[in-house]
Phi, psi and omega in degrees: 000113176289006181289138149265164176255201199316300191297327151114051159251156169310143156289124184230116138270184181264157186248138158245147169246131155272113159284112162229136164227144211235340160329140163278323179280151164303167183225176171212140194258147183250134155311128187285161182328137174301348203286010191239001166125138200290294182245168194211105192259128176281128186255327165222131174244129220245322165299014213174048188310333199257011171090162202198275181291115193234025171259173147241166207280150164213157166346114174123300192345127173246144188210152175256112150275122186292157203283126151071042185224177158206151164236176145237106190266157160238128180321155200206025184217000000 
Protein backbone atom coordinates (compact mmCIF):
# COMPACT_ATOMS: atom_id res chain seq x y z
CA UNK A 1 0.00 0.00 0.00
CA UNK A 2 1.67 3.29 -1.20
CA UNK A 3 -0.23 5.29 1.33
CA UNK A 4 0.67 6.56 4.46
CA UNK A 5 -1.43 7.05 7.86
CA UNK A 6 -1.86 10.13 10.06
CA UNK A 7 1.57 9.67 11.88
CA UNK A 8 3.02 9.23 8.21
CA UNK A 9 3.73 5.29 8.57
CA UNK A 10 3.37 2.84 6.40
CA UNK A 11 0.25 1.16 5.99
CA UNK A 12 0.32 -2.99 5.85
CA UNK A 13 -2.28 -5.14 5.56
CA UNK A 14 -3.00 -8.69 4.99
CA UNK A 15 -3.25 -10.11 0.93
CA UNK A 16 -6.54 -12.92 0.29
CA UNK A 17 -6.67 -15.41 -2.31
CA UNK A 18 -10.18 -15.90 -3.41
CA UNK A 19 -11.65 -19.58 -4.95
CA UNK A 20 -14.98 -19.61 -6.17
CA UNK A 21 -16.46 -22.15 -8.18
CA UNK A 22 -19.96 -21.60 -9.62
CA UNK A 23 -19.71 -24.85 -11.40
CA UNK A 24 -21.88 -27.75 -9.82
CA UNK A 25 -18.85 -30.44 -10.61
CA UNK A 26 -15.63 -29.80 -8.83
CA UNK A 27 -12.71 -28.01 -10.56
CA UNK A 28 -9.18 -27.82 -9.63
CA UNK A 29 -7.31 -24.76 -8.96
CA UNK A 30 -3.42 -23.91 -8.93
CA UNK A 31 -1.52 -21.69 -6.34
CA UNK A 32 -0.35 -18.76 -7.73
CA UNK A 33 3.61 -17.77 -8.89
CA UNK A 34 5.62 -16.84 -4.94
CA UNK A 35 5.81 -13.45 -6.06
CA UNK A 36 2.30 -13.20 -4.89
CA UNK A 37 3.04 -15.25 -1.89
CA UNK A 38 4.94 -18.60 -0.55
CA UNK A 39 2.07 -20.03 1.87
CA UNK A 40 -1.55 -19.95 1.96
CA UNK A 41 -3.65 -20.98 4.93
CA UNK A 42 -7.66 -21.37 4.19
CA UNK A 43 -9.73 -19.08 6.82
CA UNK A 44 -13.09 -19.84 5.06
CA UNK A 45 -14.44 -22.46 3.38
CA UNK A 46 -18.03 -22.88 2.50
CA UNK A 47 -17.98 -26.39 1.56
CA UNK A 48 -16.66 -27.33 4.78
CA UNK A 49 -17.61 -24.67 7.44
CA UNK A 50 -16.45 -26.51 10.20
CA UNK A 51 -12.99 -26.62 8.03
CA UNK A 52 -11.25 -29.55 6.46
CA UNK A 53 -8.15 -28.13 5.20
CA UNK A 54 -5.81 -26.78 7.88
CA UNK A 55 -2.12 -26.86 6.09
CA UNK A 56 -0.69 -24.67 3.93
CA UNK A 57 -0.71 -24.41 0.31
CA UNK A 58 2.57 -22.96 -1.54
CA UNK A 59 3.05 -22.02 -4.97
CA UNK A 60 2.31 -24.61 -7.62
CA UNK A 61 0.22 -26.43 -5.33
CA UNK A 62 -3.03 -27.75 -6.81
CA UNK A 63 -6.63 -28.52 -4.89
CA UNK A 64 -9.85 -29.62 -5.97
CA UNK A 65 -12.59 -27.23 -5.10
CA UNK A 66 -16.01 -28.83 -4.84
CA UNK A 67 -18.93 -27.43 -6.94
CA UNK A 68 -21.07 -24.10 -5.71
CA UNK A 69 -18.41 -23.76 -3.13
CA UNK A 70 -15.70 -20.66 -2.22
CA UNK A 71 -12.86 -20.48 -0.20
CA UNK A 72 -10.61 -17.88 1.27
CA UNK A 73 -6.96 -17.89 1.76
CA UNK A 74 -4.92 -15.88 3.57
CA UNK A 75 -1.00 -15.19 2.92
CA UNK A 76 0.95 -16.56 5.87
CA UNK A 77 4.21 -15.20 4.79
Amino acid sequence: IPDRNQLGERLIDDSFLLMVNARFEQVTFTFPAPEYGTRWRVVVDTAWPGGRDQHAHEPGDQIIQEGRSIRVFQRRN
